[in-house]
VMD Tcl script that draws the C-alpha trace (Angstrom):
set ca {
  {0.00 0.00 0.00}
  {0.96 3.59 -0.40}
  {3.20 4.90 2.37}
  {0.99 6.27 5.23}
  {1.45 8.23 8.24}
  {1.09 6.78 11.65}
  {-1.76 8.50 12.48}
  {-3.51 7.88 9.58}
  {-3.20 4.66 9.73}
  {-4.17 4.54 13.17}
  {-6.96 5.87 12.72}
  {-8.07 3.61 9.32}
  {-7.71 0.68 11.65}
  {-9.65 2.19 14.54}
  {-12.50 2.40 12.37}
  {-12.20 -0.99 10.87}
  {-11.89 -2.68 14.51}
  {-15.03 -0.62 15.47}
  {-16.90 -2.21 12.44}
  {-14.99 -5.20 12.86}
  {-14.92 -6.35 16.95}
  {-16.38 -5.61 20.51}
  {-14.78 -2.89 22.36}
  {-13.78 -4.23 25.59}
  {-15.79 -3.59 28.51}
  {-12.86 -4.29 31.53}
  {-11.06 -0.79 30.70}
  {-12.03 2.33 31.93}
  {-10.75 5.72 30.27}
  {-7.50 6.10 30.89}
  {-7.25 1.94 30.31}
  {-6.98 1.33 34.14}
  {-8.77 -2.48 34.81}
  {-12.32 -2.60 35.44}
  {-12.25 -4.96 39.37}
  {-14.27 -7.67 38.68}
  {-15.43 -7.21 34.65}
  {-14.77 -9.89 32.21}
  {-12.40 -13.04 32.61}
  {-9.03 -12.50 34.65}
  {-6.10 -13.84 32.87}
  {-2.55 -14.18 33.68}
  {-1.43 -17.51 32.79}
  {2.26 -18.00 30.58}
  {1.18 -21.56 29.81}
  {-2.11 -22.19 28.19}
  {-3.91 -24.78 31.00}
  {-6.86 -25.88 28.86}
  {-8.57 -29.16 28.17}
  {-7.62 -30.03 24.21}
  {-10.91 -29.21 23.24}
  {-10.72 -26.11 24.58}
  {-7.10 -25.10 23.49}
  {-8.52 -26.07 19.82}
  {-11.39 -24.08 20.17}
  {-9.01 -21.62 21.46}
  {-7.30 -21.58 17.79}
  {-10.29 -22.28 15.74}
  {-11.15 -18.58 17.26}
  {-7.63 -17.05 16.51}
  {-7.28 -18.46 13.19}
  {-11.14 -17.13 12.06}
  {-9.61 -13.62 13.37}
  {-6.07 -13.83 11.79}
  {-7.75 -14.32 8.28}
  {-10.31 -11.45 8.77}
  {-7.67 -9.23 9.58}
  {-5.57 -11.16 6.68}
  {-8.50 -8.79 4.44}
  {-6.81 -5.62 5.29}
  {-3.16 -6.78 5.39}
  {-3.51 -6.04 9.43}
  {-2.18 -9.71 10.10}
  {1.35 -8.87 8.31}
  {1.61 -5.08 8.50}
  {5.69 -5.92 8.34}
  {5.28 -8.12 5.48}
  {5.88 -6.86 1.29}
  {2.46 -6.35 -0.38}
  {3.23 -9.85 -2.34}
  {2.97 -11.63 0.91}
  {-0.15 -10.13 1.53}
  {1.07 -8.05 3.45}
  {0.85 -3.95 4.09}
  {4.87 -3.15 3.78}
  {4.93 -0.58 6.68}
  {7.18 0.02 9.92}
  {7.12 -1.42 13.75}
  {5.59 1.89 14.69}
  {2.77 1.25 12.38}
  {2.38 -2.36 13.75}
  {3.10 -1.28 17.41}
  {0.16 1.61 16.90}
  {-2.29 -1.32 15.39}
  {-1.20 -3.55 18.70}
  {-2.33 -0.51 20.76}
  {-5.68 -0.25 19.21}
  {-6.55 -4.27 19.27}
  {-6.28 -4.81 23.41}
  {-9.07 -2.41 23.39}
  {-11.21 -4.71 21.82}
  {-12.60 -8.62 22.42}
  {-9.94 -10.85 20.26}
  {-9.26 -14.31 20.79}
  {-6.32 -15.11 23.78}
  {-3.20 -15.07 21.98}
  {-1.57 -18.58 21.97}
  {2.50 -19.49 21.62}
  {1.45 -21.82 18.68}
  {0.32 -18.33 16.40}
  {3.78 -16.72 17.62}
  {5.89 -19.72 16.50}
  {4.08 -19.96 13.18}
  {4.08 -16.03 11.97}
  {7.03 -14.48 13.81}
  {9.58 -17.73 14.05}
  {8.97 -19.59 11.19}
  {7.30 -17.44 8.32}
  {10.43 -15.32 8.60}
  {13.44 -18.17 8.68}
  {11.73 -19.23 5.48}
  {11.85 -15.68 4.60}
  {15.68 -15.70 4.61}
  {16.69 -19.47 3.74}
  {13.44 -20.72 2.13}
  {13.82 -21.19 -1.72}
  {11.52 -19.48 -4.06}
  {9.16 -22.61 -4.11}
  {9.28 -23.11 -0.44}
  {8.33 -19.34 -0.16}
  {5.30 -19.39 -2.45}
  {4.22 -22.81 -0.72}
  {4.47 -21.68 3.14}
  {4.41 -17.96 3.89}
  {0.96 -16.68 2.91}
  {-0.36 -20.42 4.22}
  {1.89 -19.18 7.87}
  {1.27 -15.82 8.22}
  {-3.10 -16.09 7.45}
  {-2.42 -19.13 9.93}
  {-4.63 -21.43 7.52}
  {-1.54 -23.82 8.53}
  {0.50 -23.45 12.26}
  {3.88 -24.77 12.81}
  {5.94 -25.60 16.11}
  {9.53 -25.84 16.68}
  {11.32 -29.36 16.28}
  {14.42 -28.22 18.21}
  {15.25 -29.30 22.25}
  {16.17 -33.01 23.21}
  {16.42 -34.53 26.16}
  {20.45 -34.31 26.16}
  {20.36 -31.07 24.04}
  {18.93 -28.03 25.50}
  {20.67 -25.20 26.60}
  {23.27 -26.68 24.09}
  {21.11 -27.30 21.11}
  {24.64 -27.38 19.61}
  {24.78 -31.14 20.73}
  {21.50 -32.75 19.45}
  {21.80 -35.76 18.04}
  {18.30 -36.41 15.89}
  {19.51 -38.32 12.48}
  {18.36 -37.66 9.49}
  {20.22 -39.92 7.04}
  {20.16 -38.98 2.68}
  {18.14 -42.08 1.04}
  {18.04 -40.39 -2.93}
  {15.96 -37.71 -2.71}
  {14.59 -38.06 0.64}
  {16.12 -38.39 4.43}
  {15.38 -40.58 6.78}
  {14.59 -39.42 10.19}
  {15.21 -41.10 13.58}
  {15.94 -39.65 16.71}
  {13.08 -37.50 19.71}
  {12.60 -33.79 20.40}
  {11.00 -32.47 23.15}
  {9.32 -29.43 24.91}
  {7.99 -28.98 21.38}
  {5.29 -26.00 22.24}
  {1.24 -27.43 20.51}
  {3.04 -29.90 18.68}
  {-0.45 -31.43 18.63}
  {-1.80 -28.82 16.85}
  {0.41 -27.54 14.33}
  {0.22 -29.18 10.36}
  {4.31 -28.55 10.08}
  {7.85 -28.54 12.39}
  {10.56 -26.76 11.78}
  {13.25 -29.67 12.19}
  {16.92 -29.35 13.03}
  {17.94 -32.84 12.60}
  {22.05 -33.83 12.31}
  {23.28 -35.10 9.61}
  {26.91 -35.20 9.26}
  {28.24 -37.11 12.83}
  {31.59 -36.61 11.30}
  {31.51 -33.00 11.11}
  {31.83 -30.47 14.62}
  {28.62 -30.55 16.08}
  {27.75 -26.93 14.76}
  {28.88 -27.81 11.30}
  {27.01 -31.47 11.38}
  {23.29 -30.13 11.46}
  {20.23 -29.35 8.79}
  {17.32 -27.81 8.93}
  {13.85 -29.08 7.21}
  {10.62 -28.37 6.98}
  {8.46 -31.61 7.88}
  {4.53 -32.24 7.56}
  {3.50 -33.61 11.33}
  {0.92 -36.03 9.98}
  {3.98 -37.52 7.51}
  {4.15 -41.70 8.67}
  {6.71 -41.98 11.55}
  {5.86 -39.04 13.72}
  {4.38 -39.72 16.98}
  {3.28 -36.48 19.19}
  {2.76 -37.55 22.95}
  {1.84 -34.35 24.67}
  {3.29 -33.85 28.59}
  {1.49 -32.60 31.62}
  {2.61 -29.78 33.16}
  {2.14 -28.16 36.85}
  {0.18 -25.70 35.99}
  {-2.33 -28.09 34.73}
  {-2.28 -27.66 30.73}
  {-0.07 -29.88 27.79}
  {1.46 -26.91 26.17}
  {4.36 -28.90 25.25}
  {5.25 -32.35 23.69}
  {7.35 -35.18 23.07}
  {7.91 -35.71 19.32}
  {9.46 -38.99 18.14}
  {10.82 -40.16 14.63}
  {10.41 -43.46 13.85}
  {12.14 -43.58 9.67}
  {9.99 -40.72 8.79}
  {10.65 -39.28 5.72}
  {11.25 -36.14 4.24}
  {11.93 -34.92 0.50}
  {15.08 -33.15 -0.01}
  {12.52 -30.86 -1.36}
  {11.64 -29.58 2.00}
  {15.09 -28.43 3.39}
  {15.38 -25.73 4.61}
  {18.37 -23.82 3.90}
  {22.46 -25.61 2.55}
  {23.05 -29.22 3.76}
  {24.76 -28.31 7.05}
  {24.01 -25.16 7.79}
  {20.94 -25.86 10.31}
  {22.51 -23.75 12.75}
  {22.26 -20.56 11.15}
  {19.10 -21.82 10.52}
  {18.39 -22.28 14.09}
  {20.08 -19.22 14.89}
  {17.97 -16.83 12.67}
  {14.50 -18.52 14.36}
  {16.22 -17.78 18.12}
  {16.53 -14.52 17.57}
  {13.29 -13.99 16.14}
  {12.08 -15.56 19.31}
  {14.31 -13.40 21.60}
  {13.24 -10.55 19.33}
  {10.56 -8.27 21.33}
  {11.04 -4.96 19.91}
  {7.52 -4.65 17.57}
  {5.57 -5.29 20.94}
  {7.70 -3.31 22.85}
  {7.86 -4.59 26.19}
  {4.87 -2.78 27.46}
  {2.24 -3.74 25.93}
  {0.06 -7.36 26.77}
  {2.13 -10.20 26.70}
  {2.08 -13.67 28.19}
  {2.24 -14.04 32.02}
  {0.06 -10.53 32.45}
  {0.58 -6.59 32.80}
  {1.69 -3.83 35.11}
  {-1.74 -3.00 34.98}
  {-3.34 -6.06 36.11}
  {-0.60 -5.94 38.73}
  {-1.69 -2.62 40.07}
  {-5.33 -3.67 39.80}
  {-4.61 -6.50 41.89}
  {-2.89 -4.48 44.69}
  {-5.49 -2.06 44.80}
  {-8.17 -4.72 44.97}
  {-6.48 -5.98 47.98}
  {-6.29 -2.41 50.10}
  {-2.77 -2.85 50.38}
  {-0.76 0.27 47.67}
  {-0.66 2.50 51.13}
  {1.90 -0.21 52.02}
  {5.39 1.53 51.84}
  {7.31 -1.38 51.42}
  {4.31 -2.70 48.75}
  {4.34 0.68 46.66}
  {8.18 0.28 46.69}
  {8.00 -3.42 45.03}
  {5.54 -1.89 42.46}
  {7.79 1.03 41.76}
  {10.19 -1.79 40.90}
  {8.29 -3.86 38.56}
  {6.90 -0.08 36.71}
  {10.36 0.83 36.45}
  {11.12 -2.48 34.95}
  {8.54 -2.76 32.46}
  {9.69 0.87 31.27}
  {13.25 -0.04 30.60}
  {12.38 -3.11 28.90}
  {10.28 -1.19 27.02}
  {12.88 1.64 25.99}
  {14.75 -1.10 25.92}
  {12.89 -3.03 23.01}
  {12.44 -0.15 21.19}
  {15.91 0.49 20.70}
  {16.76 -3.10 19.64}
  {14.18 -2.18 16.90}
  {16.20 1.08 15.75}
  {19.06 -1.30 15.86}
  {18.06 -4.21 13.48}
  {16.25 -1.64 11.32}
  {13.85 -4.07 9.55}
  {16.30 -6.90 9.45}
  {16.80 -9.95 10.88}
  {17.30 -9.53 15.15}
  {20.92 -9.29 16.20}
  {22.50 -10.16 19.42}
  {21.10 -6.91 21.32}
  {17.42 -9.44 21.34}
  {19.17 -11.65 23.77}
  {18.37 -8.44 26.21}
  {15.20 -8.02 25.55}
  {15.05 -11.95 26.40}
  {16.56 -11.44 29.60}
  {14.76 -8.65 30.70}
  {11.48 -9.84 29.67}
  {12.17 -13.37 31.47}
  {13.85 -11.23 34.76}
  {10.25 -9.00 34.49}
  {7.94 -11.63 34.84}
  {10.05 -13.53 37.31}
  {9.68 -10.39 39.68}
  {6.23 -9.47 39.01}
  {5.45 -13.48 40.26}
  {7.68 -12.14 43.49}
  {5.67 -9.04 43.72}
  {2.40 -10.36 43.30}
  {3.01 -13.06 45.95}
  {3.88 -10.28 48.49}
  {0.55 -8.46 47.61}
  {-1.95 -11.53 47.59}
  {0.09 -13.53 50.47}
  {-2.49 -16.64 51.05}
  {-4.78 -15.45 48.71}
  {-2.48 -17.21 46.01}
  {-2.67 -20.57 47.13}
  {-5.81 -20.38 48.15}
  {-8.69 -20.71 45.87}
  {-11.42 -18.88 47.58}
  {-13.31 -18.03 44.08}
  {-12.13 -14.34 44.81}
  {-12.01 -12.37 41.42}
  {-8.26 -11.72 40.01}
  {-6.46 -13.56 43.17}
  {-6.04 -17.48 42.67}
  {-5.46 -16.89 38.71}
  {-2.17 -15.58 39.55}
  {-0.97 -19.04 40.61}
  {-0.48 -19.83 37.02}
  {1.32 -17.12 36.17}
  {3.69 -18.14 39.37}
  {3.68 -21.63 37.79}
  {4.97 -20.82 34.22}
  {7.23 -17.93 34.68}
  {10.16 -20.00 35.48}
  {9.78 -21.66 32.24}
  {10.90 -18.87 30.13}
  {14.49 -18.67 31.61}
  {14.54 -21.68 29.48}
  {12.62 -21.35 25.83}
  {14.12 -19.83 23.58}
  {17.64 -20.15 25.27}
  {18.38 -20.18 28.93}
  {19.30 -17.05 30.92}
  {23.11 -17.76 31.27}
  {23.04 -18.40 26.90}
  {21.50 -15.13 26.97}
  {24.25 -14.05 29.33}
  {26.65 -15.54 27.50}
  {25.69 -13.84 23.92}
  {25.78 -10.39 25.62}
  {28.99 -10.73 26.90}
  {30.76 -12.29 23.68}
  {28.94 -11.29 20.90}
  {27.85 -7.39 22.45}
  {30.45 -6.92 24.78}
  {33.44 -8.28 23.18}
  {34.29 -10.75 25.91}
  {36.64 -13.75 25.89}
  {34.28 -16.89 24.65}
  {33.43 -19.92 27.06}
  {36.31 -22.45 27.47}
  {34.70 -25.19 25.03}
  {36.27 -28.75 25.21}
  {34.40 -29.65 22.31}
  {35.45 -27.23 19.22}
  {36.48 -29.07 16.44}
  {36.02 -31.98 17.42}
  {33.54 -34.50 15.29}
  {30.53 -34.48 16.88}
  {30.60 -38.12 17.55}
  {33.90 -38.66 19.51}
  {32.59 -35.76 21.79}
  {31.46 -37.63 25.42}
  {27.94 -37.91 25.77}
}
mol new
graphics top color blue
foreach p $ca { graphics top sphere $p radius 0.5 }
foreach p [lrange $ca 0 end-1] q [lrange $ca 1 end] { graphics top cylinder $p $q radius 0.2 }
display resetview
């Protein structure tokens, strides 16, 4: 589309979502939570029966492709992806405009499919794989999880050691991956599978795109504490996979994997202040208040700190957007990582402090008990998408110019190093 302002197109979209959606009732003017209106939510995991979850989708997908009629689902994206070609202002502006309104829950498996994936096949895809999956990924008529983690290769996804072995034009795949985020859900993976043992483990590795209905893959979802089955085991039992569907040069899945990381530690378009996963300042606030307790001294100081921290990560974000300038997130999104993780780790302190029993205890009080969930699954993002001390570790080598980690391992085949 023609260039447009920000405020013009701010206010184009405020019009459509008026014709389009149902203004939210749980805000009042100056966007301050309504006590008591509407559902309470502050969970980081999705803990919903599968029906539910599905339903869940269903919803999101319906609203992805109505908004897919105005290019607001890809308002990054070039015109021939559908898309409207404009800056993060113009999406961050749009963002601002749909939490005042009654859209479906967002959902990790919508995130992984249109900022993770759509993108990596953006920059390594070929022209076929382009014109087969990015329209189908960013309308979400298809979602997509991550094929990455394995039980002996986390932190060090370096190490995995899933096989796919060259048969013609296909590979063979053997091997498991786990904490695979609505594997059960998703129509495609994103694999990193190894395929050169011979090679250093960073050299060894490829990356494909696989269909999760394809003969051989088995999705057994895992219970977690919270209550939901967010995430999954996947197994490979000789599935197959055209040669057709790599993704990216034999042996260079790690760049591949790289590039989807730091789309996933990339938070600049949101900007850190907006609504996110695991809940807002403003639900925090609204909880404190609720529970008589903001003429607290030592309370209104541990609120200061979580404002104050949701600002910086905020000015934060915004600058890691001014750094990568359109283009593909650098290592100043391993920051915005960190922060975001470190935020929502001390709003869970925070929050216990203000509700005290009231967290543990469900008394069917509006706004209280919900919080356990959110206490539940923070801890869990100091792990996706790369621990805290990788994070760590990328700021101080690859920001900061600081010696690397002693490795034991470099340049060494990948299978004579100890398991």
């Amino acid at each position: 589309m023609a260039k447009v302002s920000v405020e013009e197109f701010e206010a184009e979209a405020a019009e459509w979502l008026a014709e389009n959606a149902e203004p939210l009732k749980t805000r009042e003017s100056d966007g301050a939570l309504v006590w008591g209106a509407g559902e309470f939510s502050v969970s980081v995991f999705h803990a919903l029966a599968f029906a539910e979850e599905k339903a869940l989708l269903d919803s999101h997908r319906a609203w992805q492709q109505k908004k897919a009629e105005k290019g607001y689902h890809a308002i990054l994206w070039e015109e021939e992806w559908g898309g409207l070609g404009l800056t993060k202002a113009h999406a961050r502006a749009y963002g601002q405009l749909e939490r005042g309104y009654m859209v479906p829950d967002k959902h990790e498996c919508f995130g992984v499919t249109t900022g993770l994936v759509a993108p990596t096949i953006k920059v390594f895809g070929t022209p076929e794989q382009k014109e087969q999956f990015l329209k189908l990924f960013i309308t979400c008529e298809a979602l997509c999880c991550q094929l990455f983690s394995e039980p002996g290769a986390g932190s060090d996804l370096g190490a995995l050691g899933c096989r796919a072995e060259r048969d013609g034009d296909e590979w063979v795949v053997n091997g498991q991956k786990v904490w695979s985020s609505a594997a059960q859900f998703a129509e495609w993976g994103e694999l990193i599978a190894r395929t050169d043992p011979d090679a250093p483990k960073h050299k060894g590795m490829t990356a494909f795109m696989i269909p999760m209905d394809a003969p051989g893959v088995e999705v057994r979802p895992i219970k977690q504490m919270s209550g939901g089955q967010s995430f999954n085991e996947v197994f490979f039992s000789d599935a197959r996979i055209p040669d057709t569907l790599r993704l990216g040069p034999e042996g260079e899945g790690w760049k591949v994997a790289l590039t989807t990381l730091g789309f996933e530690r990339d938070h600049s378009s949101s900007g850190g202040g907006g609504a996110s996963s695991g809940g807002t300042w403003r639900q925090l606030l609204a909880t404190a208040q609720a529970m008589g307790v903001t003429e607290d001294p030592l309370i209104r100081q541990r609120l200061m700190e979580v404002y104050i921290h949701s600002r910086v990560e905020h000015m934060t974000n915004r600058r890691a957007a001014d750094l990568a300038k359109g283009g593909t997130p650098g290592p100043e999104g391993s920051l915005g990582k960190l922060l975001w993780t470190e935020g929502m780790n001390l709003m869970s302190d925070v929050v216990s402090d203000v509700l005290g029993p009231r967290l543990i205890a469900d008394s069917g009080e509006w706004g209280t008990f919900e919080w356990g969930e959110h206490v539940l699954g923070a801890p869990g993002y100091r792990i996706a998408g790369g621990s805290d001390e990788v994070q760590r570790n990328i700021i101080g080598e690859r920001v900061l110019g600081l010696p690397g980690e002693p490795r034991v391992d470099k340049g060494i085949p990948w299978k004579d190093v100890p398991k």
